[in-house]
Structure formats: structure tokens, C-alpha cells
C-alpha positions in Angstrom: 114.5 131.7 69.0 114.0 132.8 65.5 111.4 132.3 63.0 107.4 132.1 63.4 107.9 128.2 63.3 109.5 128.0 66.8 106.9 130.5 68.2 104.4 128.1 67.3 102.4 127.2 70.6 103.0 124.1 72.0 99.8 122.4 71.8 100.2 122.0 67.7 102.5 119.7 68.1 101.3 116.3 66.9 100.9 114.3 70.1 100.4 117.6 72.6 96.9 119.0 72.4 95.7 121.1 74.7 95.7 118.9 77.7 99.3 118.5 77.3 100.0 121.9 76.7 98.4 123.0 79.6 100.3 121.3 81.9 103.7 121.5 79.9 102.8 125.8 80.4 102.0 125.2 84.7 104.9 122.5 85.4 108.1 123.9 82.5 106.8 127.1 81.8 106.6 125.7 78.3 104.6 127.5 75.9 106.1 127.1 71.9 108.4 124.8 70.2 111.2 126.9 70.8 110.9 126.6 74.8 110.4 122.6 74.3 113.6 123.3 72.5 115.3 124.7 74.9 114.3 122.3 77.6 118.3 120.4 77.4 118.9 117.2 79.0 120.1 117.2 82.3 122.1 113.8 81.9 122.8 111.4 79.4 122.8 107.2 79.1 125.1 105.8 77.2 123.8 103.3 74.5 126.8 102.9 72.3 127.5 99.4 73.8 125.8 96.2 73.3 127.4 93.6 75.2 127.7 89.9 74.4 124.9 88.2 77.4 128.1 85.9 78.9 130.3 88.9 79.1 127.8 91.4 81.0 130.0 92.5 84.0 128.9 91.8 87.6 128.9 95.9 88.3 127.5 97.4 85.8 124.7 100.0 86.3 123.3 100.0 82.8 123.5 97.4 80.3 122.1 96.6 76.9 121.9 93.4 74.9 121.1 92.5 71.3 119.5 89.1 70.4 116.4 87.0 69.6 113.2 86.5 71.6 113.3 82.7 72.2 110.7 82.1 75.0 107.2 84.1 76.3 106.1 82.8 79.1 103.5 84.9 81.8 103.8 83.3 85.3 101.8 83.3 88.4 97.6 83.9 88.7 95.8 86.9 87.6 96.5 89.4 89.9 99.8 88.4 90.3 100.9 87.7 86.9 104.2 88.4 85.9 105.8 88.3 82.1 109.5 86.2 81.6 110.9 86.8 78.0 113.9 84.8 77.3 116.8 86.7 74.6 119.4 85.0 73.5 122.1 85.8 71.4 125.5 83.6 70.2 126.9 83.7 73.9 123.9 82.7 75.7 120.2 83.7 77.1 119.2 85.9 79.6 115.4 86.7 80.9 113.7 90.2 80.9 110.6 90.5 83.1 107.3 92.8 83.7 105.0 93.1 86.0 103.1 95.8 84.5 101.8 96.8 81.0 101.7 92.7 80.4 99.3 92.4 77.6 101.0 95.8 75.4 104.2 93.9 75.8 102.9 90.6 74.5 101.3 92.3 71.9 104.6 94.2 70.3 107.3 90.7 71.0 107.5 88.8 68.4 109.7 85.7 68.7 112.3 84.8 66.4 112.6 88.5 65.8 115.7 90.5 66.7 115.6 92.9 69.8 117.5 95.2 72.2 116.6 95.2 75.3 118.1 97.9 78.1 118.1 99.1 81.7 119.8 97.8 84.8 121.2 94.2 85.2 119.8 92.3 88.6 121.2 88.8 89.3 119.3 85.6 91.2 120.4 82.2 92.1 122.9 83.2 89.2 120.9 84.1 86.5 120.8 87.5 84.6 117.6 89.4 84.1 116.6 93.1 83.5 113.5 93.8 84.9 111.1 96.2 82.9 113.7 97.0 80.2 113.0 99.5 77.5 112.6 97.1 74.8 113.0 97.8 70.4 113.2 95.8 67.0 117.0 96.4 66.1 115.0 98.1 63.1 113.7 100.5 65.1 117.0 101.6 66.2 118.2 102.3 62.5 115.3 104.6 62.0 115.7 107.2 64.9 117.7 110.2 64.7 120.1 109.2 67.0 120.3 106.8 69.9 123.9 106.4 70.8 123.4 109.2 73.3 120.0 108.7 75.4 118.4 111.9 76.7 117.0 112.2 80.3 115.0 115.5 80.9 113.7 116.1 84.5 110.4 115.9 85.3 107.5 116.2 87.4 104.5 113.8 88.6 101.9 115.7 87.4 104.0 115.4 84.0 104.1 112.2 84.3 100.8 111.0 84.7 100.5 112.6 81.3 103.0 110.3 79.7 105.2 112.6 79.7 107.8 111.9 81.8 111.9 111.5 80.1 110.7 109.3 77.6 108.0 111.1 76.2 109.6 114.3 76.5 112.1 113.1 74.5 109.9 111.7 71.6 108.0 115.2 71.4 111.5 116.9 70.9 112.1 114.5 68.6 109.1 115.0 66.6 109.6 118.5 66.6 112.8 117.4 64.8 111.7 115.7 62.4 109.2 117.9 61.3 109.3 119.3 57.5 109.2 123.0 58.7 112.1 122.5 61.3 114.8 125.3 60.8 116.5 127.2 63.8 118.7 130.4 62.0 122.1 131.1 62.6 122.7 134.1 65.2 126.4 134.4 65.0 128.2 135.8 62.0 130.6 133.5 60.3 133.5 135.3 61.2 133.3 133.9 65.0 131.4 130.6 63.5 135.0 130.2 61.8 137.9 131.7 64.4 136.1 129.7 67.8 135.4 126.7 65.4 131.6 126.2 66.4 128.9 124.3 65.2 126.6 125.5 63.5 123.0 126.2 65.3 120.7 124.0 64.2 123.2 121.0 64.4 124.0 122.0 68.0 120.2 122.1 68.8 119.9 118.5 67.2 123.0 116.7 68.7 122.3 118.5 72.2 119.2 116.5 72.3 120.4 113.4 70.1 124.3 113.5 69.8 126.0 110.5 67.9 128.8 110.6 70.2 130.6 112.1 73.4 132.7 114.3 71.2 129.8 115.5 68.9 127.8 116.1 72.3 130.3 118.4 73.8 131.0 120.5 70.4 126.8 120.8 70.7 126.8 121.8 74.5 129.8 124.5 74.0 128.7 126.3 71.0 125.2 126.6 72.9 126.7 127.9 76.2 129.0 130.4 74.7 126.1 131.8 72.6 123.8 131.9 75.9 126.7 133.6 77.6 128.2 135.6 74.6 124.5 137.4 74.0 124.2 138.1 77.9 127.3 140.2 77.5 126.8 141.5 74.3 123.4 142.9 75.9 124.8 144.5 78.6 127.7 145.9 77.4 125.7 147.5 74.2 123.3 149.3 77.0 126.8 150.3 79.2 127.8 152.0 76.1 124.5 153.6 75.0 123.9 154.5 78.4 127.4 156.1 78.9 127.0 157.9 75.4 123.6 159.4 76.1 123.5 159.9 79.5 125.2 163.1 80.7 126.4 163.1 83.6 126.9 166.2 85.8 130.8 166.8 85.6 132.5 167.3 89.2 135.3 169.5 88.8 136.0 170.5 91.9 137.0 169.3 94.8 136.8 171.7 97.7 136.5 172.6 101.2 134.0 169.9 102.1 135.9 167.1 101.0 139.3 168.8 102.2 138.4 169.9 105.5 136.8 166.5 106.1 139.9 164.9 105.4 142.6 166.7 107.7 140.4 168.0 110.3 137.4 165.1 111.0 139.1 162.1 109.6 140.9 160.6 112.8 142.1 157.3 111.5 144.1 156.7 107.7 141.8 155.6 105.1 142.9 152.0 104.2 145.2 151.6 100.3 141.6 149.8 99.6 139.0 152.6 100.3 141.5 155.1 98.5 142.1 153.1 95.4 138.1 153.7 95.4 137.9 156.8 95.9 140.1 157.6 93.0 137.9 155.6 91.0 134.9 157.2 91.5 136.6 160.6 91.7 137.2 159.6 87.7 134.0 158.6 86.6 132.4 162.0 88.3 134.9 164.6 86.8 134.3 162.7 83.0 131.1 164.3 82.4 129.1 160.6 81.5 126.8 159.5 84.4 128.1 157.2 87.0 126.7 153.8 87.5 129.4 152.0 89.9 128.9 148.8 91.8 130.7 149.3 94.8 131.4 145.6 97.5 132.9 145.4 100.7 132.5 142.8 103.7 130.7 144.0 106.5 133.2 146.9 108.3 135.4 147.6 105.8 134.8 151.1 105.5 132.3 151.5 102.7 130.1 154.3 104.6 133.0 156.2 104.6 134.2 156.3 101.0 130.3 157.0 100.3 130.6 160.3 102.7 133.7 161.1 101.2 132.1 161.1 97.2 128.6 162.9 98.8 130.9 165.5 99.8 132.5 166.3 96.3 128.9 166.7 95.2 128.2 168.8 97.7 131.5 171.1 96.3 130.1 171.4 93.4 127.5 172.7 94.4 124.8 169.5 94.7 122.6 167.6 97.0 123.2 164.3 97.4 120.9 161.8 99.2 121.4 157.9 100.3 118.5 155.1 100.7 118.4 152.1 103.1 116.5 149.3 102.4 115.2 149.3 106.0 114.4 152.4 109.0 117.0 150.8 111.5 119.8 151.1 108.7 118.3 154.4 107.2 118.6 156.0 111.2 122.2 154.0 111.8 123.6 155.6 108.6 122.0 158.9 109.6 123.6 158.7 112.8 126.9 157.6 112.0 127.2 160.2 109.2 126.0 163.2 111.5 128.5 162.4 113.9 131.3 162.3 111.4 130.4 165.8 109.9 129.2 167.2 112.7 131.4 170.4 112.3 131.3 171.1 108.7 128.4 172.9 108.7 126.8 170.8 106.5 122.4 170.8 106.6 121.3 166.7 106.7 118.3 165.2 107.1 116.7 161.8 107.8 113.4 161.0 106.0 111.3 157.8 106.8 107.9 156.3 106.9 108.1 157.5 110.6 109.3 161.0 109.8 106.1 163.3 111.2 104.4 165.3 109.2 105.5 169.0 110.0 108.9 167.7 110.3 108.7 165.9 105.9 107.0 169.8 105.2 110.3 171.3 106.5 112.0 168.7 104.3 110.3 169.2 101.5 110.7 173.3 101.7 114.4 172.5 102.7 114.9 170.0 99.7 113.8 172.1 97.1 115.4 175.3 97.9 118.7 173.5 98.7 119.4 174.3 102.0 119.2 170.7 102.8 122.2 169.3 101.1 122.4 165.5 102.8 119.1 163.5 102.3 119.2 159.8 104.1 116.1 157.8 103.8 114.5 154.6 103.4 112.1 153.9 100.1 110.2 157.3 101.8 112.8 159.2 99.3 111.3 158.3 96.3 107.7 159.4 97.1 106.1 161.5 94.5 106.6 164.9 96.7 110.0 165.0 97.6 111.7 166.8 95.2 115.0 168.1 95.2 116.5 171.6 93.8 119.6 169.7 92.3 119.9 165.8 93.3 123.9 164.8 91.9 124.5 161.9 94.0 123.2 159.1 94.7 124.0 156.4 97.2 121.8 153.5 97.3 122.8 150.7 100.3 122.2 147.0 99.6 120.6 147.6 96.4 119.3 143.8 96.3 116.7 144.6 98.8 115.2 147.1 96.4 113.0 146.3 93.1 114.2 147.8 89.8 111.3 150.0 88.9 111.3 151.6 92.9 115.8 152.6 92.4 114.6 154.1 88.7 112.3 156.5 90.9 115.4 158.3 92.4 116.6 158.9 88.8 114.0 160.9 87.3 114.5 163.4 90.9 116.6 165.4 88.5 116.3 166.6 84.5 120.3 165.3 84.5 120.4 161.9 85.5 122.5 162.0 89.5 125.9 159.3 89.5 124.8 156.4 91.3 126.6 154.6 93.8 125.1 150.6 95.0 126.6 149.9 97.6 126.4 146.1 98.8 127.8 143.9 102.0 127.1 140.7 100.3 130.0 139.9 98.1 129.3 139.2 94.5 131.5 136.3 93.1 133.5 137.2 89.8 131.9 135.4 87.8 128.4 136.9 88.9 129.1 140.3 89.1 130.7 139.9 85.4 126.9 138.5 84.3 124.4 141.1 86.7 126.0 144.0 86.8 128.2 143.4 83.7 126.9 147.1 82.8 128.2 148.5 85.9 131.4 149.6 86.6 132.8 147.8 89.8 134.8 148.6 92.9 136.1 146.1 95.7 137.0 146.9 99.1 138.9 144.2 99.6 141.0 144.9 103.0 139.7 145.9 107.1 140.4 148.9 108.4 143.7 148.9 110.8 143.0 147.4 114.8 140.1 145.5 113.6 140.5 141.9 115.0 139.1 139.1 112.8 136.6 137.1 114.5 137.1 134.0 115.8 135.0 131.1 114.8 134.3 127.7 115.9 131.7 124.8 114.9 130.7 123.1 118.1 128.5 120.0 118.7 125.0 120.7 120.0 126.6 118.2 123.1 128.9 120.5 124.3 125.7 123.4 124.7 126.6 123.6 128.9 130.2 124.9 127.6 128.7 127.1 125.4 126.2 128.8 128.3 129.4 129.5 130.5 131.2 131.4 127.6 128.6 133.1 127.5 128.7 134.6 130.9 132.0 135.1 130.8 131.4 137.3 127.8 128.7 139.2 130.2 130.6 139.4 132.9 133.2 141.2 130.9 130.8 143.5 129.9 130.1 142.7 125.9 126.6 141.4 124.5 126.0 138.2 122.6 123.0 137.4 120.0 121.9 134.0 119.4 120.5 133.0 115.9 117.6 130.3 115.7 116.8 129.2 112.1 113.6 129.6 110.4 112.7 126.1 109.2 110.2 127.2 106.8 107.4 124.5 107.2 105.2 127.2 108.3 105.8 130.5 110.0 103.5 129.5 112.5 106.5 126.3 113.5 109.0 128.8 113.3 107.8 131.4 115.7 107.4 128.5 118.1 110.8 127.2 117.5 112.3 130.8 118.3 109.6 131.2 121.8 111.0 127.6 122.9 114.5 128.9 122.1 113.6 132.4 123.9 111.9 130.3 126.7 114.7 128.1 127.3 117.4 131.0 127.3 115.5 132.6 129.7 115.5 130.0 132.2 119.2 129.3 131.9 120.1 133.0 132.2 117.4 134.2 134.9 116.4 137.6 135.4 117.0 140.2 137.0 120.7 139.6 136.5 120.4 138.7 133.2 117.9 141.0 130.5 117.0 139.4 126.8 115.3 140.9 124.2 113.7 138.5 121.2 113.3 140.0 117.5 111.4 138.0 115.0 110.3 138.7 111.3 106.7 139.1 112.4 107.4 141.9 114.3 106.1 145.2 113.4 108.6 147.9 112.2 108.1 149.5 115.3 108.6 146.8 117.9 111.7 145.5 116.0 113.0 149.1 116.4 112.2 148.9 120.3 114.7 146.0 120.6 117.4 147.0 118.7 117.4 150.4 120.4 117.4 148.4 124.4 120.1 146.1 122.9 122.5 149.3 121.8 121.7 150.7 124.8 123.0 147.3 126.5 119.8 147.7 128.5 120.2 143.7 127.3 122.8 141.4 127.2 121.5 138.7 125.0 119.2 138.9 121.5 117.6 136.1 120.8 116.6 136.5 117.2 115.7 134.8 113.5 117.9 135.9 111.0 116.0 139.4 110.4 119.5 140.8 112.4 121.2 139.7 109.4 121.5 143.1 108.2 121.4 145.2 111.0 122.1 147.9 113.4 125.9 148.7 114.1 126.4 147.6 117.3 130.2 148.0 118.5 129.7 146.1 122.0 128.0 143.2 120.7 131.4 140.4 120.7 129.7 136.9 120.5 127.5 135.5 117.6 126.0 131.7 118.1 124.1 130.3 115.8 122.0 127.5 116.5 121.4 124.5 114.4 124.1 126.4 111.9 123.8 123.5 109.4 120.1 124.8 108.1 121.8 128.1 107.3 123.8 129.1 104.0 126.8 130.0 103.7 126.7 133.7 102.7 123.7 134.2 105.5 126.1 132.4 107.8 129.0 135.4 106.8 126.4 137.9 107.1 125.5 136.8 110.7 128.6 136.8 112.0 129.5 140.4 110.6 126.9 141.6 113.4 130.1 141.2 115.7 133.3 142.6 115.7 132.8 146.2 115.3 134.6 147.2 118.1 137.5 146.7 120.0 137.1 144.0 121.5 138.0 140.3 120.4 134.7 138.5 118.8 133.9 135.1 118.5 131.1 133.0 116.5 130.5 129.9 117.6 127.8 127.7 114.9 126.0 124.8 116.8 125.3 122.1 115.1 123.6 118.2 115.1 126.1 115.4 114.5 124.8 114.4 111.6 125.6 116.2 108.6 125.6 116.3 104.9 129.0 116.6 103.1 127.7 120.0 101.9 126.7 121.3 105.3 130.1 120.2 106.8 131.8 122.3 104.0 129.8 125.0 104.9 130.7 125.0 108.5 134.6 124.4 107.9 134.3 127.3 105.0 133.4 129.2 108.0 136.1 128.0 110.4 138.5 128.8 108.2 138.2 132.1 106.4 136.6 135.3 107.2 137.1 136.7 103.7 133.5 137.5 102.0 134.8 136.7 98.4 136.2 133.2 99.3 133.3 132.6 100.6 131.1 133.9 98.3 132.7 131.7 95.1 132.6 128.7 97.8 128.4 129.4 98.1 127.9 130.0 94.0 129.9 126.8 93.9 128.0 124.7 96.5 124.5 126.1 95.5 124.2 127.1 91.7 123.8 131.4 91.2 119.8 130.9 91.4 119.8 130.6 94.9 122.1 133.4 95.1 120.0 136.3 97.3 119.1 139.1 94.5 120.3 137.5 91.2 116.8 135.9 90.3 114.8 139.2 90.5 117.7 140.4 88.0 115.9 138.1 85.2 119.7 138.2 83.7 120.5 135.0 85.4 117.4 132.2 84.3 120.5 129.9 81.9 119.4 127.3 80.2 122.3 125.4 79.3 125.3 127.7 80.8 126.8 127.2 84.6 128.7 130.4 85.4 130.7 127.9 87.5 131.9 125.4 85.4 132.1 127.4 82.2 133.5 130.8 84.1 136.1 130.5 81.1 133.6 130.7 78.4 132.5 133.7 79.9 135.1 135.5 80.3 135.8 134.9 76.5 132.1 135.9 75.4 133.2 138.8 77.6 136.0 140.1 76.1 134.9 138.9 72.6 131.4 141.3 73.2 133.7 144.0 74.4 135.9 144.2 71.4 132.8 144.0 69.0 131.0 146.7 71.0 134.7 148.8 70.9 134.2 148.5 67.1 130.8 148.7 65.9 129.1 150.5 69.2 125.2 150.1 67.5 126.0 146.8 65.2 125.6 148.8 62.6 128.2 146.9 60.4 126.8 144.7 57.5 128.8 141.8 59.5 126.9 142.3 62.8 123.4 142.5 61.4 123.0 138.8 62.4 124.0 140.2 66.0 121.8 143.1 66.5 118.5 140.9 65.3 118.9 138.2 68.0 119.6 140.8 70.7 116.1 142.7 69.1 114.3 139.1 69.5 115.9 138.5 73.6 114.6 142.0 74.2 111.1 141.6 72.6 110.6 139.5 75.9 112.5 141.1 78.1 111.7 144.8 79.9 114.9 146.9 78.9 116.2 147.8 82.6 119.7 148.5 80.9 119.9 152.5 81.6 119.0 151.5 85.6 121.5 148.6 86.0 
């Protein structure tokens, strides 16, 4: 917002004080006029009709009524009074009734006076009434800014006990309005004012909250939402271009030895048309000599480990150390593992660093490191301590880069004087829409296809009923040699309910699937590191044939023998947690199933869920089907980005306003890189204002 008068705090406006205030701050995170501004309604009422009092239909929700008070009468004793007001216009009377705030009423009617009355139509013994309507002087009406439209803004109870609930949220918005000093500047220059046909900002502030009319309210809503959105990718886009500009990147020329004996000696299987249309694209960004920052998303198994080897080796033949952090030790050792194995005859000196890693064993590290022997570094967040230092860090791989704050991923980028390409890798696919408003600075990759022999697992929803069925599949999955986990949800009352929910799950299995011929291990967020570690290692050892387990497996260990998923009381999960569970099977050969167990009762959005499931393993489909079902904010990740708190915008329903804010940002940027152009001056302030309050995170992603 623009303008010292909309950073005025909150409590000077008349009827807030400092009570008010206070709690406006705690429950809306409301602190100036601006904010209160941008608190929009969430729904409207329509008030444009006033119906004739014989002519009210039978189903109508709302109604509203314009005549003249004919009767007062207040029925009933004392404590059980109750106020009837007869209205009556040219068609007939009808009675409007309170039980509360009696004696205020009585005091504003006047009969013979004109009124309207609205709210919700109730019928007895064939008579019409509206029980505590909202109630004005058709005078009243005239004088507001607008009441066509009615405004309804959510609330809270603590809100309301402070009078402040839709109503009076409403009237301090519209004093704000009214006030003398009210002004909100224009942010967008008249040349995109003019070709979109937008109104301009102060009326779409003013007819957001008080719109004449449907049409007027929509023009007010769009020009809002496409500035919201337009300003997010102007942002981001003006940092992706500052950052490419000023940040150098190391320029991979060659590609040698490492990268070609890899590929017709070690590499036993064809890379998929997917993971070499990636390649190529990284292969581009490193020779160009600007840093890489690429965003790079694949479903669980489709071969993203690989394409990160492949781009670790082309630093490594040009001469540079590359190194790639896991958010967790059990994925830090897996990757370590996996990768050792595939290079295991190049000759090639790696390393795995944790917060278990001895001491001798980080002083060889370290010495290693920074005389560049050590040319592979795989770690957890033990990489970015202070004392590892490397003699020529190029590339970086970072693996689900959600799990990981901003500030601890810059740490890897000051571990050389030339900022290293950076590669995020991620399992959990990003919907379009989102990726194009996160990591709209970031250049983006898809693996989008399995590599060849991998079966797609089979999934079914099952009835909690039919659990005896589900123990003898089980067996039979035993007795043919392959492991099974089963998933108990977290409920999230308390962790205390949760951990007993899992031991009577863990109980229960046990007694079905006795020992010794059965062995179950249990894994639980409250687990230490260590004991967590201790499981997973007896489970890929198929030392046991069941997990029982919260959703801490969720992103896990590799293991290739583990064909059966079930997931209890599946209708308390989401759906991209429900996809990430069942990616915990088929790794290897064998056919995998995932079977979600579930009450009879569900909600229409849990059974949407569950047949999303049933129906598709592809991460993307069901990633837009979760954004769609949930909202982005309860997408995992996107609210520690900051990028994502809209006010007014839905990057579901309005994904074709932001595509055109996109490409509108891009061909301004394109043209005037720094708005430096007399034209984008209006631009380049409001983006100075949204960054006053926001850390610049830009050259990071």
C-alpha cells in the first residue's frame, strides 16, 4: 500500500482504540489501514431486491422488504419477553421479532416511519416473520456508500465479543472510506490500465468492499487479482534476471571421461526420452557461463538420482567438486549408497558426511575437501557447517529442498567465491500453476515418464469390514517372500493419543501375525535419529516382514523388496501424503499393491481423495487434484516460501490471470530489465514498497 495514510496504525481509526486494535493485531494480523483494507469479503448478500410482503417466495434464503412500522407490541413476562413489530407495505403485513437487544430496538422504531427490514424468512401457522432482522430508515439506505452488494468478512469470537464481527468490520472499512484523507495511488502505468481495460485502484478498493452491482464487483475483484498476481511475477522474474546477469556461473565446457565412461561402461539400462531431455537441459544452463538455479520434479522412481549423477559428473570433468544434501541421515546414507555402487569403477573419491560421521573420519574429510581429492560430498545439513570447506565446490544437488529453511540452502552458496549451479531436486510434484508462483525464478525440469519394467502399482480402497481379507493378503505377500508396511495416521489431538493409537495398532498386528514366524518392527516420529535408523536398517535387511509406522516413512529408505503399502483409516490422510506413501513400494520387480482402509462414512472430499488414488498413479494429476481440493496454503513447503500468503487471488480459479501477469511481467522485464523506463517508474516503486517488508531471498530461489 502506498502513502503514509494507509500505514497509519489501526487503532486511529475513529471507532478502534487500542482495545480494538489489539485484538484486530492477535486474531487478523491487522495492524494499519492498509491491512484493514486488504481484509476482502469472503462472500456477498445480495440486497438489490425488495420484494412486495405477498409475493415473498416460499424458498427463499434471504429476503428483504420495504414498508411502514404499523404495530410494537413486546410479549411475554420479563425474562421471557419477546418484541413483534408489524411492517406493512401496499401488498400486506408481515411481523419481525427479537428476543434480544429489546429496549435499543424500541428505542430506534418509529411507527409510521418507513423501514427495511432483512434476513431470513421463517413461516408459522402461515404467517411470515424474520426473526432478528437487520433493520434501517429507507433514509439510511440513501446515505451509505453502497448497499446493493452486502459484505461478509470472516471472523472470530474473540472478534466478536468486541463488536466486531461482519457487521462491524464492515462499518470500520467503511469509515476508513469515507474519511477526508482516503487516497490509495495507482501502481500500474496507464498503458496496461488502458490495453486490459482495468479499473482504476482506488475504485476497485471501494467497490470490492461496496460494489453497486455484480458487474461493477467483478471488474473490482479482477483488476485486484491480476495486480496481486502480476507483481508476484514481476518480482520474481526481475530477481531471475538480476540474478542471471550478476551471477557468474562457472562455465562447463567439457564433457569428458567421467560422464563418458559412465555412460557406455556402468550405465546397464537406457536412460528414459524423459531423463535425457533433462540432461540436455541442464547440460545448457552449465556450458552458458550464468549460474544455474534449476527446479528439477519427478514421482518417486523415475530416475532423478540418476540424471543428478550424471550432471555431478560433468563438474567433476571440469575439474570441480560437487556435493548433494538430504534433508534426513537415512536419505543422506541411501543416496550415498546407491551412488557408490553406480560409480564404483570410475575411480572417483566420495564421501558421506553426517551428524553421525566420527570425528577422525570429518578431519579426513575436511583435509580431503579442501585439497580436492575428495570430489563427491553427500551429506545431510552437516555440509553446511562452518568448517567444511571445499577447494572448488561447482555443483550443487540439494534433495527435497522443502524440508530445508532458506537461510540454511544459502549456506552451501557462499562454499565458493563463484557461486556453484544448483540443482533442487523434489519427489513431491509441484502443480503448474504453483511452480509458475514459488519457483517462478527458477528454471524447471519434469521427469514426467518411469523407467522401462517398472510395474505401476496397484491400488484399491477397501472397507475397514473387509480387514480379515486384508490380513490373508498379507501372508500371501509373506509367503512369497516380499515385505509390507502398514501406515497409522497421526490424529493430531495430542502426540501423546497418537503414539497410543500406533502401540494399539502395533499391538494388535502383533497378535494377528504372531512371532516367531512373523518379525515387525514399529517406527514413530518420536523416535530418536538413531532408533529410527535401527528399523529401517532390520527392515532392508528383511530381518522383518511388516513396518508398522506413522507417516515419518513417507520419505524414506529405498527398499526394492517392500511390494505392499496399507494404509489405515486412509480418509484422515491427503492426497499428495497418500501418493508419497505408496511410492515406498514398487521399487523392484515385483508387482506392488496399496490397499487404503477406510470407515464407511465419508466426506465427498475424502471419497475424491480415495478414487483420485484408485485411479491414477501420476504425481502431477494428482497434485492439481490436491491444490484443487485444499487451496496452495496447505500445500507442504509453499507457506514457508512467504510468496504464497494472497489475499484476493486463487491460483486455482484464476490460473489464467496468471499466466497472463506471467507473460505480461516477462515481456516488460525482456524490455526494460531494471524498470528504468520513465513508463515503468510506477512499477519499480510498488515492487520497492512489497520488498520494504519482505526479506529479498530472490538470488537463493
Amino acid at each position: 500500500m502506498q502513502g503514509t495514510f494507509l500505514e497509519t496504525p489501526i487503532e486511529y481509526l475513529k471507532g478502534v482504540g487500542s482495545a480494538r486494535a489489539e485484538i484486530l493485531n492477535k486474531e487478523l494480523q491487522i495492524f494499519t489501514f492498509g491491512e484493514l483494507l486488504s481484509l476482502f469479503p469472503f462472500r456477498y448478500i445480495d440486497r438489490s431486491k425488495i420484494f412486495r410482503i405477498n409475493e415473498v417466495p416460499d424458498d427463499a434464503a434471504y429476503i428483504q422488504v420495504k414498508g411502514i412500522i404499523v404495530d410494537i407490541q413486546a410479549i411475554g413476562k420479563p425474562r421471557v419477553k419477546r418484541l413483534v413489530v408489524t411492517i406493512a407495505d401496499d401488498s400486506g403485513e408481515m411481523e419481525l421479532v427479537w428476543f434480544q437487544g429489546i429496549k435499543w430496538i424500541v428505542d430506534k422504531i418509529k411507527t409510521e416511519k418507513e423501514f427495511i427490514a432483512f434476513g431470513r424468512p421463517t413461516w408459522f401457522n402461515g404467517h411470515l416473520s424474520i426473526v432478528h432482522p437487520d433493520l434501517e430508515t429507507a433514509t439510511e439506505r440513501i446515505s451509505f456508500i453502497s448497499d446493493t452488494f452486502r459484505p461478509l468478512y470472516r471472523s472470530t469470537e474473540k472478534l466478536k465479543s468486541r463488536g466486531l464481527d461482519s457487521k462491524g468490520i464492515s462499518k470500520l472499512i467503511r469509515t476508513l472510506i469515507k474519511s477526508d484523507k482516503f487516497f490509495i495511488a495507482e501502481n500500474l502505468c496507464p498503458e496496461i490500465l488502458i490495453n486490459l481495460k482495468l479499473m482504476n485502484r482506488q475504485e476497485a478498493f471501494i467497490n470490492v468492499h461496496f460494489p453497486l452491482n455484480h458487474e461493477i464487483l467483478q471488474k473490482a475483484q479482477g483488476r485486484l487479482k491480476f495486480e496481486e498476481l502480476f507483481f508476484i511475477q514481476l518480482r520474481l522474474l526481475k530477481q531471475k534476471f538480476q540474478r542471471t546477469q550478476k551471477q557468474n556461473g562457472q562455465p562447463f565446457t567439457v564433457v569428458g571421461s567421467y560422464v563418458n565412461d559412465f555412460y557406455h561402461h556402468y550405465l546397464n539400462f537406457e536412460l528414459t526420452n524423459a531423463q535425457k531431455r533433462v540432461i540436455r537441459e541442464i547440460r545448457n544452463d552449465l556450458g552458458s557461463g550464468k549460474q544455474m538455479n534449476r527446479l528439477l520434479q519427478g514421482d518417486v522412481g523415475s530416475g532423478k538420482t540418476l540424471v543428478a549423477l550424471m550432471t555431478m559428473l560433468i563438474a567433476l570433468d571440469n575439474n570441480f567438486q560437487a556435493c548433494l544434501m538430504a534433508p534426513t541421515e537415512i536419505l543422506a546414507n541411501q543416496h550415498y549408497m546407491n551412488i557408490s555402487k553406480m560409480i564404483s569403477g570410475l575411480n572417483i573419491h566420495i564421501e558421506l558426511l553426517t551428524g553421525s560421521t566420527k570425528q577422525a573420519k570429518r578431519k579426513e574429510i575436511a583435509a580431503t575437501l579442501k585439497d580436492g581429492i575428495l570430489q563427491i560430498l553427500i551429506g545431510t545439513h552437516a555440509l553446511i557447517e562452518e568448517n567444511v570447506r571445499f577447494k572448488n565446490l561447482g555443483f550443487v544437488v540439494i534433495d527435497e529442498q522443502h524440508r530445508f529453511g532458506v537461510a540454511q540452502r544459502a549456506r552451501l552458496w557462499e562454499k565458493n567465491e563463484i557461486t556453484p549451479h544448483v540443482l533442487v531436486m523434489t519427489a513431491t510434484p509441484i502443480p503448474r500453476t504453483l511452480a509458475m508462483t514459488i519457483y517462478g525464478d527458477l528454471e524447471n525440469s519434469i521427469i514426467d515418464e518411469l523407467p522401462p519394467g517398472r510395474k505401476p502399482v496397484i491400488t484399491k480402497h477397501v472397507y475397514e469390514s473387509k480387514q480379515e481379507q486384508i490380513f490373508d493378503f498379507i501372508r500371501k505377500q509373506i509367503d512369497h517372500g516380499t515385505q509390507v508396511y502398514i501406515v497409522f495416521p497421526l490424529i493430531q489431538e495430542s502426540e501423546t493419543l497418537d503414539l497410543k493409537n500406533l502401540l494399539e495398532g502395533y499391538e494388535s498386528i502383533r497378535r494377528i501375525f504372531p512371532e516367531p514366524k512373523y518379525a515387525i518392527g514399529m517406527l514413530h516420529g518420536k523416535m530418536k535419529q538413531k532408533e529410527k535408523d535401527e528399523v529401517m536398517e532390520r527392515f532392508l535387511k528383511k530381518e522383518t516382514q511388516i513396518l508398522v509406522a506413522t507417516t515419518v516413512i513417507e520419505v524414506g529408505v529405498d527398499i526394492p523388496n517392500a511390494s505392499l503399502m496399507v494404509i489405515q483409516n486412509a480418509e484422515r490422510f491427503g492426497l499428495s501424503q497418500l501418493h508419497q506413501l505408496r511410492g515406498r513400494v514398487g521399487r523392484g520387480s515385483n508387482q506392488s499393491y496399496c490397499i487404503l482402509v477406510s470407515g464407511v462414512k465419508l466426506t465427498s472430499e475424502a471419497k475424491k481423495r480415495l478414487q483420485t488414488m484408485v485411479e491414477t498413479n501420476d504425481g502431477f494429476i494428482i497434485a492439481e487434484t490436491d491444490l484443487r481440493l485444499r487451496g496452495p496454503g496447505d500445500i507442504e513447503g509453499t507457506l514457508q516460501s512467504g510468496i504464497l500468503d494472497l489475499k484476493i487471488a486463487d491460483i486455482v480459479k484464476d490460473e489464467k490471470i496468471l499466466k497472463y501477469a506471467r507473460n505480461l511481467a516477462m515481456d516488460i522485464i525482456r524490455d526494460d530489465p531494471h524498470l528504468e523506463k520513465e513508463k515503468n517508474s510506477v512499477l519499480l516503486r510498488h515492487l520497492k514498497i512489497m520488498n520494504k517488508y519482505k526479506e529479498n531471498w530472490g538470488l537463493i530461489s
